[in-house]
N, C-alpha and C positions, 0 to 999 in steps of 0.2 A: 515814249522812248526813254530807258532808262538814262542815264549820265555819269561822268566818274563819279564827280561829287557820292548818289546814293551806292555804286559800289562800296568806296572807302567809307560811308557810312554804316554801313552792314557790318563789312571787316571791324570797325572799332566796337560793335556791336557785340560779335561773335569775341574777338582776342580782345576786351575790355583791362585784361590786367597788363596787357604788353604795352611795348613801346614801340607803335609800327610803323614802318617808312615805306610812303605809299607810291606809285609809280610815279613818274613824270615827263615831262614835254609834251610836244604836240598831241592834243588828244585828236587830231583829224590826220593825224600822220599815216602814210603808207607801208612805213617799214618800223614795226617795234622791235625792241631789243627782250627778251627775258635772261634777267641773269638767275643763279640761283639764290642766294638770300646775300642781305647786305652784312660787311663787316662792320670796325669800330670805325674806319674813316665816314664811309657811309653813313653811322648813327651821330658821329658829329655832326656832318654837314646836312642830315638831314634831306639828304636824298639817294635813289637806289643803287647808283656807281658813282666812287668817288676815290681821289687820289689817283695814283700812278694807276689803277685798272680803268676811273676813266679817261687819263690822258692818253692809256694808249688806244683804247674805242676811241675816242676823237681823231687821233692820228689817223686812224684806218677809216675812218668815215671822207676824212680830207681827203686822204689819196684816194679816195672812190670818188668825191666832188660830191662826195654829200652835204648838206648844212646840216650840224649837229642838233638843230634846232628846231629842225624839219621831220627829228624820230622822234618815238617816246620810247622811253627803256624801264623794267619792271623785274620784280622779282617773283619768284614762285613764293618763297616765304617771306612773308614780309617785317622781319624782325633779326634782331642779333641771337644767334642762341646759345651766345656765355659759352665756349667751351666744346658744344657738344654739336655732334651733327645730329638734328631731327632726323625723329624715326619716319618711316614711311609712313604711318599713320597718322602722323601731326604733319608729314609733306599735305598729304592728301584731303587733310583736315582747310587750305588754303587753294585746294586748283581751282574748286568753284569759283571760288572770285577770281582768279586770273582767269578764268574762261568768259566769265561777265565783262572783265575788263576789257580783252580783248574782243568780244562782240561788240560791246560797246565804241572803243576806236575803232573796229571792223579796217584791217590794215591789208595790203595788199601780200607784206611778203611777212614772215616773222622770225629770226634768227634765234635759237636757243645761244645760249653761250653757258656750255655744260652739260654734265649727265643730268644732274637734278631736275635743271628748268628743261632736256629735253624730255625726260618722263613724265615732271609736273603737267605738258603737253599732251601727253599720251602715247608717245611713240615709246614702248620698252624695248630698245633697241641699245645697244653698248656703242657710246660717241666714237669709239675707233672704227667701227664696224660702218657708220655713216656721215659721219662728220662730211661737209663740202657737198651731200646728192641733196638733192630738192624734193619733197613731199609733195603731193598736192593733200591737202587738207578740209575739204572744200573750199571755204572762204577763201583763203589764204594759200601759199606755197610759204613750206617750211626748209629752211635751211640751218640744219644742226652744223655748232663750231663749237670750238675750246670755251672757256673764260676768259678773259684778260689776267686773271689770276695766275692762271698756271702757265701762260705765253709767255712772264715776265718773271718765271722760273725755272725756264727750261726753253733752251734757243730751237730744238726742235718742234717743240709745240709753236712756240712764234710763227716759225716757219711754216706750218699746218695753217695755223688761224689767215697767215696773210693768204695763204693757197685760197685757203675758203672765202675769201671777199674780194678775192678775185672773181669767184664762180659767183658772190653774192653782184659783182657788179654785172655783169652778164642775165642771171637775173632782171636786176633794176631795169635793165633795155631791154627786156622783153614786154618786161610788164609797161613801158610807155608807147609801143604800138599797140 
């Protein structure tokens, strides 16, 4: 059975000249988080949500009575990209590994938070079009949401995201019977 450890080994393998920030928490968690790629707070703290994007995913994990400590959250890309939004070719250059990762945690539900990380996924769907419906994916039930990025620029998007962890809590009690 593979393990993160030999994922992020691969990954430092493959993106040798970057500086990548590799998923984190629970690697036996039920519910992971994918965001799309980390910012500069991110590449400070050195891990994949950080700052006000992730105080407000804590927030909303709380009001669900989730322990934040109990998910693992990850990016499609796992790097800053200076400036620019990676092309689809360099997205797609990383989903392998987020597919290993994610086999490897083998989670029960998985939330995108984004367009990127929900295509990284495989679902090319436009997040307005499905944001808040559930996938069944095999492994996993997929439930595409916002970022914490764009919630925390826009009150309507907030609004949207809290809708969807709503449905994401509803969710969560299905999957316990």
């Amino acid at each position: 059975m593979i393990d993160l450890q030999q994922v992020n080994n691969s990954l430092k393998k493959k993106f040798k000249d970057r500086k990548l920030i590799f998923g984190s928490g629970d690697a036996t968690a039920k519910i992971v988080f994918v965001c799309e790629m980390p910012g500069d707070d991110e590449e400070r703290e050195g891990k994949p949500l950080a700052g006000l994007r992730e105080k407000l995913l804590n927030q909303l994990l709380k009001n669900l009575g989730v322990n934040k400590k109990k998910v693992y959250i990850t990016n499609v890309v796992k790097y800053v990209p200076r400036g620019k939004i990676p092309a689809s070719k360099e997205i797609k250059s990383y989903v392998p590994f987020l597919k290993e990762e994610l086999k490897t945690i083998n989670p029960q539900i998985v939330v995108t938070l984004g367009n990127m990380a929900l295509n990284g996924i495989g679902l090319r769907q436009p997040l307005d079009n499905v944001h808040g419906r559930t996938f069944n994916l095999g492994s996993y039930e997929l439930l595409p949401t916002f970022h914490p990025e764009h919630a925390l620029k826009s009150p309507e998007i907030k609004t949207l995201l809290e809708s969807d962890f709503v449905k994401l809590r509803s969710l969560i009690e299905t999957k316990k019977t």
